[in-house]
N, C-alpha and C positions, 0 to 999 in steps of 0.2 A: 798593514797593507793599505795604501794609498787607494783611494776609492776614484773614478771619474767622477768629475764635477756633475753629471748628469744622475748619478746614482745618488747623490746626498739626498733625494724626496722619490722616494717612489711611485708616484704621480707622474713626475716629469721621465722618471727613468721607464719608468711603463711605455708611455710615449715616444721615447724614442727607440726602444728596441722593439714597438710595431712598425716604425717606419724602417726601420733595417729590414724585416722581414718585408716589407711591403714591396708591389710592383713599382719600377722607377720612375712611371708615369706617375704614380700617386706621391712618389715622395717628390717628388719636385713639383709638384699641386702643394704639396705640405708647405717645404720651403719655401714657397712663394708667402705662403699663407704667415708664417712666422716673417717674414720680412717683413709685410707688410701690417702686421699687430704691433711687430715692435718700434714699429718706427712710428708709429699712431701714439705711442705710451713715452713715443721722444728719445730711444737708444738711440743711440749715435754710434756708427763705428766710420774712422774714416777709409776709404780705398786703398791705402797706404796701409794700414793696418792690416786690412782683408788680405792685399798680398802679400806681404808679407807672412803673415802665416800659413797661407796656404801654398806657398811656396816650400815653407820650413818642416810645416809638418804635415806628410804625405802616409801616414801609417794608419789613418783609422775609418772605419768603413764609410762614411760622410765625404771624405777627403776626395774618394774619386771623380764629384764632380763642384765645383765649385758654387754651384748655387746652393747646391744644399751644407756646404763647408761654410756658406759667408751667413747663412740660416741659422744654423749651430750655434755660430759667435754671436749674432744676436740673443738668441737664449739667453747662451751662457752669460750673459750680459746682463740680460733684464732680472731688474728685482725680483724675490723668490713670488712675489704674491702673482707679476704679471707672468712668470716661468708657468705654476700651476695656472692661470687662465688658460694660457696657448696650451698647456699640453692636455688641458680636457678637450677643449676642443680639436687634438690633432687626434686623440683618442676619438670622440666621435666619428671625425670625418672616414678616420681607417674602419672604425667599426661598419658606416654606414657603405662603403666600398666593397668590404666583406660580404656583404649582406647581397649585393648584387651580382 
């Protein structure tokens, strides 16, 4: 069985099935947040890129809105050490949401 790219660390996959669960305000607080980590650690994806696949692949809960689809691809992107940074901290940020 083929695993999601998101599931090979537990940490990150922690992370992102809170923010599936999450209010949509907060996941696109999250997105923002992974866009802007990763592009600090210097990912690059070009717009060309971003549309394209989010044009192509329309089936996964992310997918429905495009900031949080072009967020994803950053992850998915960034080295595993900066992956596990952003997803502690997306872990906190949902935890400390919860909490309010």
């Amino acid at each position: 069985m083929q695993k999601r790219w998101y599931d090979l660390d537990p940490t990150v996959s922690t992370a992102v099935n809170l923010m599936e669960k999450a209010d949509e305000k907060i996941q696109l607080e999250c997105a923002y947040y992974i866009i802007d980590k990763a592009k600090n650690y210097g990912i690059k994806i070009t717009e060309s890129d971003l549309s394209e696949a989010f044009n192509y692949i329309f089936r996964r809960w992310y997918d429905k809105n495009k900031q949080l689809h072009d967020a994803f691809e950053y992850l998915k992107l960034a080295p595993h050490d900066v992956q596990l940074g952003i997803a502690f901290d997306i872990i906190d940020k949902l935890q400390e949401h919860s909490e309010t």
